[in-house]
C-alpha positions in Angstrom: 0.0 0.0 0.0 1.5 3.4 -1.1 0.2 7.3 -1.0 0.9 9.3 -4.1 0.8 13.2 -3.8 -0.2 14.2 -7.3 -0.6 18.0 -6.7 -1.4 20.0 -3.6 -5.0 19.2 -4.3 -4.9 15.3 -4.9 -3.7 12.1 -3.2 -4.5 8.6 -4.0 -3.6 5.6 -1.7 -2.8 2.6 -3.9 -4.0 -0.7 -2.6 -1.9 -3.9 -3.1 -2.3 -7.1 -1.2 -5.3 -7.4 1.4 -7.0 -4.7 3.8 -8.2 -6.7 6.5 -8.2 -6.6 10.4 -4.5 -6.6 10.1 -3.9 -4.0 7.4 -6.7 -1.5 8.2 -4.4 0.7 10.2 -2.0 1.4 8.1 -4.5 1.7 5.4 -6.5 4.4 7.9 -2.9 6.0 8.6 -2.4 6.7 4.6 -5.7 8.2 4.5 -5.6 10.3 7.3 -2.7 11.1 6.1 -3.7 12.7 2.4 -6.8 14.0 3.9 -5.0 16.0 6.6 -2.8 17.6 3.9 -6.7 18.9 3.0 -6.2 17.1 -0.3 -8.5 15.3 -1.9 -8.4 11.5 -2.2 -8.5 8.8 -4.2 -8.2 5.6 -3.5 -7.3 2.4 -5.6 -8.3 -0.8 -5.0 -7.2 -2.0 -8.6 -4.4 -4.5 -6.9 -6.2 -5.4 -3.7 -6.4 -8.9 -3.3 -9.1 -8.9 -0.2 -10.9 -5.8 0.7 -12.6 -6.8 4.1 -15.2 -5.1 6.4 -12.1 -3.3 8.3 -11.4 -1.8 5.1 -15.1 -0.7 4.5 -15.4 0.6 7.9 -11.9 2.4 7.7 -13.7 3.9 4.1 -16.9 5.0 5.5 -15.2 6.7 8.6 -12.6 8.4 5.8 -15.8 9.8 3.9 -17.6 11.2 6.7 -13.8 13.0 7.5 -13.7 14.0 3.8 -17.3 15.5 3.8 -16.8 17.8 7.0 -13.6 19.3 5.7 -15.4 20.0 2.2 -12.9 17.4 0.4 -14.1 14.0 -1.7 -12.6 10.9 -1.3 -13.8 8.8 -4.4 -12.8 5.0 -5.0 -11.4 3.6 -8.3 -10.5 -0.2 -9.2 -13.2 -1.8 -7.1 -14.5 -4.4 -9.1 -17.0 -7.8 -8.8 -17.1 -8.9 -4.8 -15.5 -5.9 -3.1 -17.7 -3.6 -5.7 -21.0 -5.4 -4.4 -19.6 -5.2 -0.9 -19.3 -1.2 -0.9 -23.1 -1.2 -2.7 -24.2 -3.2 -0.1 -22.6 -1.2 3.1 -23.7 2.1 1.5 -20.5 3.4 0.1 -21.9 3.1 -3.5 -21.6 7.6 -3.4 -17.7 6.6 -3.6 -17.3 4.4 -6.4 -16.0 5.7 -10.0 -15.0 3.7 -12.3 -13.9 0.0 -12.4 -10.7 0.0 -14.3 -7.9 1.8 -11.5 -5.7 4.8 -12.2 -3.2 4.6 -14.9 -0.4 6.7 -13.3 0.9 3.7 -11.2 4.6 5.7 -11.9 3.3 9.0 -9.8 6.0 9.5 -7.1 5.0 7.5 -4.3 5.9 7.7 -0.5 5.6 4.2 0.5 2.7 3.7 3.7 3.2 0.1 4.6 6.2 -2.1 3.7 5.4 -5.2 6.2 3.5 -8.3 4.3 2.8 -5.4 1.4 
């Protein structure tokens, strides 16, 4: 898992590997993270491999954070299970597209390097 600055305005926080009971800190710590540089954020689930409810809970509670500070947080690459999942849970406001973001080359501070 890694968080790109693209601009002053725009973060994403690329997902590889699994977001689950484990992982959902440091997946909450790269979001709180872009969002407290009052950026925007995106985030990309392209490369996850599991998205569980920790990660769900960890994306509604970054939306609500999002909201009151008048920034979005939008979600790209979630596709088939995880993409039903969101729906489901409410967090279908989030989703964009199902294909992730191209710019995988962005400069990139790394989040998590344990089990990532």
């Amino acid at each position: 898992m890694w968080l790109a600055f693209h601009s002053r305005e725009r973060a994403t926080v690329y997902v590889t590997g699994e977001v689950d009971i484990a992982t959902a800190p440091q997946f909450v710590a790269a979001m709180r993270e872009a969002l407290n540089g009052e950026r925007d954020l995106t985030v990309d689930l392209s490369r996850s491999t599991f998205f569980g409810v920790s990660g769900v809970n960890a994306l509604a509670e970054a939306g609500e954070v999002a909201e009151r500070a008048g920034r979005s947080l939008r979600v790209v690459g979630a596709a088939g299970i995880v993409r039903q999942l969101l729906k489901v849970c409410g967090l279908e406001r989030l989703l964009t597209g199902v294909g992730g973001l191209p710019n995988l080359d962005a400069p990139r501070e790394e989040v998590v390097t344990e089990g990532s």
